[in-house]
PAZABA-898108 format. One record per residue (C-alpha): residue in one letter; residue number from 1; x, y, z negated. Coordinates in pm, 1 decimal. Layout:
BEGIN
rec kolza: a tise: NUM X: X Y: Y Z: Z .
...
This chain:
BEGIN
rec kolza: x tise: 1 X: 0.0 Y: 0.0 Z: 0.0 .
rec kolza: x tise: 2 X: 114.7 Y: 393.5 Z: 137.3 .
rec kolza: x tise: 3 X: 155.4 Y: 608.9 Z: -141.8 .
rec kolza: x tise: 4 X: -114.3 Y: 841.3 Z: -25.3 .
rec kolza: x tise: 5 X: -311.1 Y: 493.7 Z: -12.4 .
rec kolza: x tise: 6 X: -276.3 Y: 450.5 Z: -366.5 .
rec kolza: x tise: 7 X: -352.5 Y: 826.9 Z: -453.6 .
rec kolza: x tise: 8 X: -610.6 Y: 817.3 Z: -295.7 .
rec kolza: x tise: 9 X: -763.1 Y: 474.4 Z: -467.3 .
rec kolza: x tise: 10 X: -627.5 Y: 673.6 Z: -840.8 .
rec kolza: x tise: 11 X: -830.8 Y: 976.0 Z: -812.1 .
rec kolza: x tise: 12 X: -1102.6 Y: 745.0 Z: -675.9 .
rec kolza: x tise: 13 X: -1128.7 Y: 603.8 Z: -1002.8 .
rec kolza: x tise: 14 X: -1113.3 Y: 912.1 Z: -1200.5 .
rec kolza: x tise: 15 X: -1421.1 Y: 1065.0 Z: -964.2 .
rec kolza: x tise: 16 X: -1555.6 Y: 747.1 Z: -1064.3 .
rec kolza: x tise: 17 X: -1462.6 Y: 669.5 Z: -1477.5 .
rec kolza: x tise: 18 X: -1337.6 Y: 1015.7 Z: -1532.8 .
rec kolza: x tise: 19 X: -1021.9 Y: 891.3 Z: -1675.2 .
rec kolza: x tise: 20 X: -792.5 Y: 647.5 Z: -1572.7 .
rec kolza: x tise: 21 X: -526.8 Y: 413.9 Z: -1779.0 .
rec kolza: x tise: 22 X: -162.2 Y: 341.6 Z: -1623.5 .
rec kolza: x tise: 23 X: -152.5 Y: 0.2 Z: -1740.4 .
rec kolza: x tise: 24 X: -480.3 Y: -24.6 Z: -1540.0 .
rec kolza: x tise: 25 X: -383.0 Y: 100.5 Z: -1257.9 .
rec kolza: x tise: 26 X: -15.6 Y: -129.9 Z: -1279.2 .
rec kolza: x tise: 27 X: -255.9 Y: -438.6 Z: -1254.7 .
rec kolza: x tise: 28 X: -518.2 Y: -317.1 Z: -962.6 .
rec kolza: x tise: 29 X: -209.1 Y: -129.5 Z: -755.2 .
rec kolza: x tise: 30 X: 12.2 Y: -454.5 Z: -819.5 .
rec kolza: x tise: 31 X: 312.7 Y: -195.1 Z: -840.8 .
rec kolza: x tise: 32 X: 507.8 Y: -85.9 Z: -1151.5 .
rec kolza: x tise: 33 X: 448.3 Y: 109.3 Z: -1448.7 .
rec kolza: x tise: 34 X: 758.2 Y: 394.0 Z: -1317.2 .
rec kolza: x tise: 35 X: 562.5 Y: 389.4 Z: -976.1 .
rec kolza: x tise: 36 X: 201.0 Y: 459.2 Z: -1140.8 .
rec kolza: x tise: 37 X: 321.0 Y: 747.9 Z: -1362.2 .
rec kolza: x tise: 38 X: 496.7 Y: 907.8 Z: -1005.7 .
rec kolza: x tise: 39 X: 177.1 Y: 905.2 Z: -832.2 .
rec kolza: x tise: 40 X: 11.8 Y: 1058.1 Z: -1175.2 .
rec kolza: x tise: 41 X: 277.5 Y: 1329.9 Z: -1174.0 .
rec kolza: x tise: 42 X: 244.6 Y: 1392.2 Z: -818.6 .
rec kolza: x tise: 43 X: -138.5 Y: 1443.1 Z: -790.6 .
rec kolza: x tise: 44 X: -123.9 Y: 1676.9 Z: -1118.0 .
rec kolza: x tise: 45 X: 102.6 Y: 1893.8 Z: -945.5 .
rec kolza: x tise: 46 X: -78.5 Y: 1916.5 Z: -704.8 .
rec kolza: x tise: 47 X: -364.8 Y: 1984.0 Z: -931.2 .
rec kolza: x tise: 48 X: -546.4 Y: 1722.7 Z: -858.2 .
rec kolza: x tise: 49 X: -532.9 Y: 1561.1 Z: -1203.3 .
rec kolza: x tise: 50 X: -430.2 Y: 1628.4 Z: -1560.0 .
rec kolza: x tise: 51 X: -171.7 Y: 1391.7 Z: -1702.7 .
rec kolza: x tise: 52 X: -325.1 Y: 1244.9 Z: -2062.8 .
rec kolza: x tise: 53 X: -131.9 Y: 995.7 Z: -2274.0 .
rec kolza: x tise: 54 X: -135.4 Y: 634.3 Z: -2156.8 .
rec kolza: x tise: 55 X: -326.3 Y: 814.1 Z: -1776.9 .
rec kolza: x tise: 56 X: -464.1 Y: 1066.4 Z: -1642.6 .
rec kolza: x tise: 57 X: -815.8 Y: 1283.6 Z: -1644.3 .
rec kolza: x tise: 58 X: -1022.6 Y: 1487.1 Z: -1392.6 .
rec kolza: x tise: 59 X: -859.9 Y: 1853.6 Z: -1424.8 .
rec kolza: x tise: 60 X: -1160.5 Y: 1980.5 Z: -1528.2 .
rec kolza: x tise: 61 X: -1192.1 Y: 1742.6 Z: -1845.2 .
rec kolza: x tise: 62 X: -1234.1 Y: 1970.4 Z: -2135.1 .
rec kolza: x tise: 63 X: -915.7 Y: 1990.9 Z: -2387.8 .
rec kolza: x tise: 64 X: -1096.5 Y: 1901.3 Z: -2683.0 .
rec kolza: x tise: 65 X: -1178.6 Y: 1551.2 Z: -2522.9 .
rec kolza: x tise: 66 X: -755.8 Y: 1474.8 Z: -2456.8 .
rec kolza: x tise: 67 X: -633.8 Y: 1705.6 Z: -2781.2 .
rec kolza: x tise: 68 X: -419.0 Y: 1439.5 Z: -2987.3 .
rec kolza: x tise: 69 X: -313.3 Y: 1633.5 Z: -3295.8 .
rec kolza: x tise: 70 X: -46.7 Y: 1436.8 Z: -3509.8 .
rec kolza: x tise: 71 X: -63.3 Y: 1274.7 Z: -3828.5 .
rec kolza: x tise: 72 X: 18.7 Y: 1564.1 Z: -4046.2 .
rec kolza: x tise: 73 X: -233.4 Y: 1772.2 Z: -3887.7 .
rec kolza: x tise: 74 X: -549.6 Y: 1568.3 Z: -3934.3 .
rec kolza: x tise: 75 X: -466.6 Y: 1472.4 Z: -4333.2 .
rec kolza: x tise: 76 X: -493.6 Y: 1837.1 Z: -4480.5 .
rec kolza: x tise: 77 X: -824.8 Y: 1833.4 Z: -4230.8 .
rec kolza: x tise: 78 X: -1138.4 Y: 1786.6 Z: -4486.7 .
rec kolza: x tise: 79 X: -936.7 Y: 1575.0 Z: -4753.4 .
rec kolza: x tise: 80 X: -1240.9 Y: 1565.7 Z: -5004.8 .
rec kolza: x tise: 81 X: -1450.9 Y: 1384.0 Z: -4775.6 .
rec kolza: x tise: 82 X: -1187.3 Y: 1161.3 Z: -4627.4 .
rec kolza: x tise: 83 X: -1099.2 Y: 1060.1 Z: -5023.8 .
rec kolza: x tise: 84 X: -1479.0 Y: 1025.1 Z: -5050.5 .
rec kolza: x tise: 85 X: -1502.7 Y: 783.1 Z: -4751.4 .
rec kolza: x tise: 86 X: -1214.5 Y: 594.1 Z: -4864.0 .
rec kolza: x tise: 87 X: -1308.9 Y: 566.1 Z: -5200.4 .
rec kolza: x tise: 88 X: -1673.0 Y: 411.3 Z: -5076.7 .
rec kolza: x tise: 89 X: -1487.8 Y: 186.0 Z: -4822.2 .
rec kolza: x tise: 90 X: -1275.1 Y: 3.9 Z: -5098.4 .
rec kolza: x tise: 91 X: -1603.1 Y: -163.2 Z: -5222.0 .
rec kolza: x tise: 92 X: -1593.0 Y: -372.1 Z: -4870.0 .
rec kolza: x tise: 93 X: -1271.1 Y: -528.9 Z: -4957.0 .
rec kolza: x tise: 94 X: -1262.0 Y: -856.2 Z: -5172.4 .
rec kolza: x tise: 95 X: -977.3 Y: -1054.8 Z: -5260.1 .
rec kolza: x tise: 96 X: -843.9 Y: -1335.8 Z: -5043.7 .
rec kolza: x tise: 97 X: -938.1 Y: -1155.3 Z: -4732.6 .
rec kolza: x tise: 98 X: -781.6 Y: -1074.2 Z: -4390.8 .
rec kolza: x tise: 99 X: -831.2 Y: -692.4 Z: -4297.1 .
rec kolza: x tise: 100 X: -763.7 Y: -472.4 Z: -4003.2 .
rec kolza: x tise: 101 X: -734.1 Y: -141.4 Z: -4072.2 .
rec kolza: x tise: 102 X: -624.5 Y: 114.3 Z: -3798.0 .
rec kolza: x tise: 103 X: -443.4 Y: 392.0 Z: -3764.4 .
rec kolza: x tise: 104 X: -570.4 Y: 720.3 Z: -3900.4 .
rec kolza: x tise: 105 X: -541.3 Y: 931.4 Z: -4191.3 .
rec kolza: x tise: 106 X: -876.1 Y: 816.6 Z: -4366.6 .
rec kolza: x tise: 107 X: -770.0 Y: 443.7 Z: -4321.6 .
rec kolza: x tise: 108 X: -447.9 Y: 559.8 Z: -4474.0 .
rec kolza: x tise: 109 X: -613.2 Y: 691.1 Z: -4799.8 .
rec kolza: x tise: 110 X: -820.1 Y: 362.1 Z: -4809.6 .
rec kolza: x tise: 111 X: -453.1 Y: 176.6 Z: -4784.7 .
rec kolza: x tise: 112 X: -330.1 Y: 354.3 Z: -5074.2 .
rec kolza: x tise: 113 X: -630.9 Y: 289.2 Z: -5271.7 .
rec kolza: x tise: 114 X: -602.6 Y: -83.4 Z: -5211.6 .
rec kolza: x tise: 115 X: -224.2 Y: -71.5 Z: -5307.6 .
rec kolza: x tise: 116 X: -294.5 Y: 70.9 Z: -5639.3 .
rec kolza: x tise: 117 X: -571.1 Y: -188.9 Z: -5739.5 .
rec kolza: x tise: 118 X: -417.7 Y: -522.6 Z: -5812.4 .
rec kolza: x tise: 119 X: -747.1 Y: -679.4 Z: -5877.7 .
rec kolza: x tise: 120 X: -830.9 Y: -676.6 Z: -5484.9 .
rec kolza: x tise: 121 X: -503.2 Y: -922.2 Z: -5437.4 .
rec kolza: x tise: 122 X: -420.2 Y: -1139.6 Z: -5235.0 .
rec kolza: x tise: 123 X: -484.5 Y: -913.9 Z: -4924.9 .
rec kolza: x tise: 124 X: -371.3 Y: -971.7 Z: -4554.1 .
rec kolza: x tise: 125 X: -355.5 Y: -646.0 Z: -4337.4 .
rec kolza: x tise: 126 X: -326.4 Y: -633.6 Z: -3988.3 .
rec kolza: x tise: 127 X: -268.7 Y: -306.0 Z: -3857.6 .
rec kolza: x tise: 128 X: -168.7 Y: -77.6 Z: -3586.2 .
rec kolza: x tise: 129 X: -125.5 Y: 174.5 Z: -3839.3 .
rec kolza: x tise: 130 X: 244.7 Y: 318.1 Z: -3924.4 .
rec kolza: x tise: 131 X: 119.5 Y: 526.8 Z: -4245.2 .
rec kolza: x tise: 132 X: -136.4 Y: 272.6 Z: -4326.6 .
rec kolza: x tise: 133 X: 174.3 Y: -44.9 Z: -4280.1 .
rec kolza: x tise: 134 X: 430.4 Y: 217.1 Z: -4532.7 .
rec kolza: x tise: 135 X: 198.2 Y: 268.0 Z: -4752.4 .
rec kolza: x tise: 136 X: 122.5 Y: -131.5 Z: -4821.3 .
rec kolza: x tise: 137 X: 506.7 Y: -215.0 Z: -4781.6 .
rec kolza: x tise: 138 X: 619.1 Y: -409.2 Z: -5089.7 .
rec kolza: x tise: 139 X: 301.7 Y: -393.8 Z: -5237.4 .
rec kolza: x tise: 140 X: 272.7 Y: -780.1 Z: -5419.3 .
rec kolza: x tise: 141 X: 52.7 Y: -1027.7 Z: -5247.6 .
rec kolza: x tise: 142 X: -40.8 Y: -788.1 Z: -4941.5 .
rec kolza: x tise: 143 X: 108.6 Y: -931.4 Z: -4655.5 .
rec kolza: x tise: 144 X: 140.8 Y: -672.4 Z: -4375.5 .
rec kolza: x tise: 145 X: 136.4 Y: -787.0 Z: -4010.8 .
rec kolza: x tise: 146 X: 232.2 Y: -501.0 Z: -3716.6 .
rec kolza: x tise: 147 X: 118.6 Y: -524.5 Z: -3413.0 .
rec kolza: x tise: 148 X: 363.9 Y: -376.1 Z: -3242.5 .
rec kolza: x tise: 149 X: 347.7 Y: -143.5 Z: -2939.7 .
rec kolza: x tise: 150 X: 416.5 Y: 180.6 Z: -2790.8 .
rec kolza: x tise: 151 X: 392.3 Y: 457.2 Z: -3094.1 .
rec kolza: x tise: 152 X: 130.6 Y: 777.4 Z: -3019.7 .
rec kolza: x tise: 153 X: 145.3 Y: 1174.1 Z: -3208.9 .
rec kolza: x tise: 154 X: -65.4 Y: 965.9 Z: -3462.2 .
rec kolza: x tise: 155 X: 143.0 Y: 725.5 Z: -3552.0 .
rec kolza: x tise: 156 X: -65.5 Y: 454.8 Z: -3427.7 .
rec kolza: x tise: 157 X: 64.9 Y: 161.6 Z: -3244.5 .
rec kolza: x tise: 158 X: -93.2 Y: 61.4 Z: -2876.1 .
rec kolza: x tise: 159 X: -25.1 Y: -82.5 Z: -2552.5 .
rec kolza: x tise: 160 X: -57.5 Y: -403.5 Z: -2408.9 .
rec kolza: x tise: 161 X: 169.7 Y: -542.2 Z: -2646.0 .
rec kolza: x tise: 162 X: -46.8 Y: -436.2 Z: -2983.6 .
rec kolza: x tise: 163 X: -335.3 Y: -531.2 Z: -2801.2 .
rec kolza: x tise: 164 X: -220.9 Y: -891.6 Z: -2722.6 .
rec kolza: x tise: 165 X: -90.5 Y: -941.1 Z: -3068.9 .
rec kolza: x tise: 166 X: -489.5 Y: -863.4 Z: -3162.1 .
rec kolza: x tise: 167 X: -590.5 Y: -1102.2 Z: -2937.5 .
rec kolza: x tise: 168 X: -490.1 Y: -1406.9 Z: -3091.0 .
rec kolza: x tise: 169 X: -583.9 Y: -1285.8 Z: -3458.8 .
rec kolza: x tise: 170 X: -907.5 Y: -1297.4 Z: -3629.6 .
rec kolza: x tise: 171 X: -1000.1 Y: -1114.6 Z: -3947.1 .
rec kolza: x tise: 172 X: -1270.1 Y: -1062.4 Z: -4171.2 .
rec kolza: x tise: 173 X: -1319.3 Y: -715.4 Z: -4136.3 .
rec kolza: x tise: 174 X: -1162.3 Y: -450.6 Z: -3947.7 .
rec kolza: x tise: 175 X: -1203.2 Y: -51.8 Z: -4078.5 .
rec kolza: x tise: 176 X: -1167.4 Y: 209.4 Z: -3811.8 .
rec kolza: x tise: 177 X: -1117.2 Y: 563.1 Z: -3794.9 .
rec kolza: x tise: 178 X: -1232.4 Y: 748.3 Z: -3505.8 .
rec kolza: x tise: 179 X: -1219.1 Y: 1113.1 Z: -3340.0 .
rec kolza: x tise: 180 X: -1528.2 Y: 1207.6 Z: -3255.9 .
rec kolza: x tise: 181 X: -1877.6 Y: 1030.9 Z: -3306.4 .
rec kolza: x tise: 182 X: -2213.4 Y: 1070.9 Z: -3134.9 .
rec kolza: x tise: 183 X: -2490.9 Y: 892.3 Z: -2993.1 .
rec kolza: x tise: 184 X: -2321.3 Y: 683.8 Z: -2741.5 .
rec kolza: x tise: 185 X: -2058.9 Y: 578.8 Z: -3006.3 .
rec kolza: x tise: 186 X: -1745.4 Y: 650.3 Z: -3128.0 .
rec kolza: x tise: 187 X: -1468.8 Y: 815.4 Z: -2908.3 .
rec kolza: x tise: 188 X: -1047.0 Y: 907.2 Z: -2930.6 .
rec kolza: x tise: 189 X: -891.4 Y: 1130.3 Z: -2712.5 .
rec kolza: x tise: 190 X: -632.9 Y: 836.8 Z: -2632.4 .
rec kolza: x tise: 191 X: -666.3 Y: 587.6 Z: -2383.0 .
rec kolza: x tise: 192 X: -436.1 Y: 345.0 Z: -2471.8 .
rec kolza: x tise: 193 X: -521.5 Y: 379.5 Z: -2854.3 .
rec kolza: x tise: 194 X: -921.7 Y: 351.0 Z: -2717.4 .
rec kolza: x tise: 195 X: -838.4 Y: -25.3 Z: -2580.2 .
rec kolza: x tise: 196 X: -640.1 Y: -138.6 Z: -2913.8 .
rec kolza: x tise: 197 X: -913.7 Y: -19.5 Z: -3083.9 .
rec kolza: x tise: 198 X: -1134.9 Y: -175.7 Z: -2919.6 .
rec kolza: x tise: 199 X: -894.6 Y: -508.3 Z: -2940.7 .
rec kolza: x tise: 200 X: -928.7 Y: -458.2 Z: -3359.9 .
rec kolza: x tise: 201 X: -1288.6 Y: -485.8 Z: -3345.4 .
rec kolza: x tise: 202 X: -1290.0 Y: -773.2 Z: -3094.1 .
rec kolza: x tise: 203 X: -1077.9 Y: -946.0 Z: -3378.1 .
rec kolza: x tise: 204 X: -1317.2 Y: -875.4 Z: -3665.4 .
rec kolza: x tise: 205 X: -1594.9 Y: -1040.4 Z: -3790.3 .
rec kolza: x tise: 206 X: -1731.3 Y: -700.1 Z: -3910.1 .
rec kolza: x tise: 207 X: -1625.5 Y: -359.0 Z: -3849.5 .
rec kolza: x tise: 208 X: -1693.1 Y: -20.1 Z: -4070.3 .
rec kolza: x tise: 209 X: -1642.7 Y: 245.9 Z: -3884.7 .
rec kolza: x tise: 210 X: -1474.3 Y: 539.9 Z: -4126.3 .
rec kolza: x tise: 211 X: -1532.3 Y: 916.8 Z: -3978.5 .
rec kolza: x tise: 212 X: -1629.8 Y: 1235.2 Z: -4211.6 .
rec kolza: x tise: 213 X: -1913.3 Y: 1437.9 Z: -4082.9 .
rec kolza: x tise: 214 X: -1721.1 Y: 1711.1 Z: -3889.1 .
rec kolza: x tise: 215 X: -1661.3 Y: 1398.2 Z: -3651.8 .
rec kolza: x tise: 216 X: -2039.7 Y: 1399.9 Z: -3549.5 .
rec kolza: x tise: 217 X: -2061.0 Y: 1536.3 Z: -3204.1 .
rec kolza: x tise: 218 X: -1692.5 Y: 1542.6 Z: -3099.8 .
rec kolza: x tise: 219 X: -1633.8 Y: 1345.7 Z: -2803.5 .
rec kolza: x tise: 220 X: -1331.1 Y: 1222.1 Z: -2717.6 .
rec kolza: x tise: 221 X: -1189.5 Y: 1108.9 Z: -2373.7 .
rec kolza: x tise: 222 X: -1202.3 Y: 713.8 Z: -2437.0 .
rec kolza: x tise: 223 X: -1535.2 Y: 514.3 Z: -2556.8 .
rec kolza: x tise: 224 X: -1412.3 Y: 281.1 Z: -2869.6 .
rec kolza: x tise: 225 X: -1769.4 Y: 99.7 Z: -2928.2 .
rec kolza: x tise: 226 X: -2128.8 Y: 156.7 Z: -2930.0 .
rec kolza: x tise: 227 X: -2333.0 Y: 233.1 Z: -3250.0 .
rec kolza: x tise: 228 X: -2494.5 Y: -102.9 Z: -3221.4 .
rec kolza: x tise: 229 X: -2100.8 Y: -264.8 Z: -3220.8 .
rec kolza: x tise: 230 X: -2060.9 Y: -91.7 Z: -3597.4 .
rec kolza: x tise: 231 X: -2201.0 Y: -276.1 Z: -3891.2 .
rec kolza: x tise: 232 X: -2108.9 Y: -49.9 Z: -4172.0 .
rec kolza: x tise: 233 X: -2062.2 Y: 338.1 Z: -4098.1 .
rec kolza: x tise: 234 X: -1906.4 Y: 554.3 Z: -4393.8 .
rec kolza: x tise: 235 X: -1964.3 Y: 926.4 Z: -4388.4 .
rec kolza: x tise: 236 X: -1947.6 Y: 1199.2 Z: -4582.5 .
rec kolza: x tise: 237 X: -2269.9 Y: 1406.5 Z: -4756.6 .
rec kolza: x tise: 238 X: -2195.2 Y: 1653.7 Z: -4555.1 .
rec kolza: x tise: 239 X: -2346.7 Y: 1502.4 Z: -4250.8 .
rec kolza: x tise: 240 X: -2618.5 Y: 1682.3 Z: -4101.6 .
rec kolza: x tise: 241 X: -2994.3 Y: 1535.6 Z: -4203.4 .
rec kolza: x tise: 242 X: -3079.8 Y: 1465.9 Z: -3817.1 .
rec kolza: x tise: 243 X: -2729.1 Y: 1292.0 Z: -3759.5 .
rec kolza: x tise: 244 X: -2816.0 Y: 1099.2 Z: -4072.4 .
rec kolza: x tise: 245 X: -3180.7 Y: 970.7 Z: -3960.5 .
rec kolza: x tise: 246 X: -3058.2 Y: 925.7 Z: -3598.6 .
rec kolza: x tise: 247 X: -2776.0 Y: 698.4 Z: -3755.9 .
rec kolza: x tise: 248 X: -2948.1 Y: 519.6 Z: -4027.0 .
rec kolza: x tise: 249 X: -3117.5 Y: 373.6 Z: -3711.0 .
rec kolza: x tise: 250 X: -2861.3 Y: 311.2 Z: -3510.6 .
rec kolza: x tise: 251 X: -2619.4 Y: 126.1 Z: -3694.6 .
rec kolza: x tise: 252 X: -2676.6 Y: -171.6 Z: -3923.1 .
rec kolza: x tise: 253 X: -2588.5 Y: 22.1 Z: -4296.2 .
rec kolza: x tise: 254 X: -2522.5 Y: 378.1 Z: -4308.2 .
rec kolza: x tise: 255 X: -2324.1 Y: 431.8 Z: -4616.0 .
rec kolza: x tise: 256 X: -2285.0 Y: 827.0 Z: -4769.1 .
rec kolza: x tise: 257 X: -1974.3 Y: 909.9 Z: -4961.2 .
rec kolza: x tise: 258 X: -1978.9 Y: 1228.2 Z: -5210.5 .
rec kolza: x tise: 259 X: -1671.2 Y: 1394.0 Z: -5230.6 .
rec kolza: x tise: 260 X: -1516.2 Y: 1511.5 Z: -5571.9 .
rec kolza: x tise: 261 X: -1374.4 Y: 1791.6 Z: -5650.3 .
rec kolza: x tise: 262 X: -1023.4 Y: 1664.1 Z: -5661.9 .
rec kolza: x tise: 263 X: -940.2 Y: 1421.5 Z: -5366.8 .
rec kolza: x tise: 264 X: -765.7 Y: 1081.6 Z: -5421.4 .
rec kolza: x tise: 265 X: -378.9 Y: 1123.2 Z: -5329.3 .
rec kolza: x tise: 266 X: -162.7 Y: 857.6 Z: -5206.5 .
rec kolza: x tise: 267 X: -82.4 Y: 567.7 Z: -5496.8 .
rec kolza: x tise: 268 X: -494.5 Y: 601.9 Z: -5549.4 .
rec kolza: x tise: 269 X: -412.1 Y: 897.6 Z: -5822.0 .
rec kolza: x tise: 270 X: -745.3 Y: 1137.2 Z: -5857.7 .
């Protein structure tokens, strides 16, 4: 295939999806990952796209969809509800089970909760998480299993590599922090990260979906799973009473989290 051929066939599928993946586009091109990320760069010079991590978007996508902020960033962002959420999630975990958590700073808090309460032990984590896997390390009778993969502004771990790792595991329960959430489900602004998330929940047996209400009606670039795929949501009090009814309906138990005054820091302090 011409490389105007496989342009062409690239911003096909973005007038198509809206967004396209490279790893995608390695498998239906049958070229290499170096020759993908050319074309990319050549067609968003040209203006014809805008180069996203892990693909590329429409050059018209709006910025808030793609925006990745990093890990530092997003913790001091509503802390008191995140703590909240966290604090809520912790009565889903039961000793002797296998978790996912992924990566994110709410599943991060709930990781430092469960590493301060030795009556929750023994724990397996699986996680894509680099915050969430530092903040378990050493911690007695939690192993920690890594994914692997190609490391994002978030510190999360993704690629085809962390999402083959998922595919051969199976755990009880996976808990997932999102960007944005609305009524088509919950969203990232990563495409790569969007298919390893979706490769956690694939590998659970149940999934609670963490976000704080200032998630509800952000939209990010990649679709994670449908309201109907989450069976425990945890959100903050703060949540709108429409976005509450619409998503006491929509997912199987809505669960509401009051924050405190004082957040919980990390080694589960209040």
């Amino acid at each position: 295939m011409l490389a105007t051929q496989r342009r062409e066939r690239i911003l096909d599928e973005i007038r198509t999806h809206g967004a396209v993946r490279v790893a995608d586009l390695v498998t239906a091109l049958d070229v290499s990952d170096m020759t993908v990320r050319r074309d990319i760069a050549e067609l968003a010079r040209d203006g014809l796209v805008r180069r996203v991590h892990g693909g590329a978007v429409a050059p018209d996508t709006p910025a808030r969809s793609t925006d990745e902020p990093g890990f530092e960033a997003k913790r001091t962002w509503s802390s008191a509800e995140k703590s909240a959420i966290a604090r809520a999630a912790l009565a889903d975990v039961e000793p002797g089970q296998s978790l996912a958590l992924s990566a994110g700073t709410t599943t991060w808090l709930l990781a430092t909760l469960i590493a301060a309460d030795p009556a929750l032990r023994p724990l397996t984590v699986v996680t894509n998480g680099l915050r969430v896997a530092d903040a378990l390390h050493g911690v007695p009778d939690v192993e920690v299993v890594l994914t692997g993969g190609t490391r994002t502004p978030s510190d999360a771990l993704v690629g085809p590599v962390a999402d083959a790792t998922l595919h051969h595991l199976r755990v009880d329960r996976a808990f997932l922090g999102v960007h944005g959430l609305d009524a088509d489900g919950a969203t990232t602004p990563n495409l790569a990260e969007a298919a390893t998330d979706r490769a956690l929940v694939r590998c659970a047996a149940a999934t609670t979906v963490l976000a704080d209400h200032t998630k509800w009606g952000t939209v990010g670039l990649a679709r994670i799973c449908g309201l109907d795929e989450i069976d425990t949501l945890v959100v903050d009090t703060g949540l709108a009473p429409d976005a509450r009814a619409h998503l006491a309906d929509a997912v199987a138990r809505l669960v509401l989290a009051a924050p405190t005054a004082t957040p919980a820091t990390p080694g589960g302090q209040q």
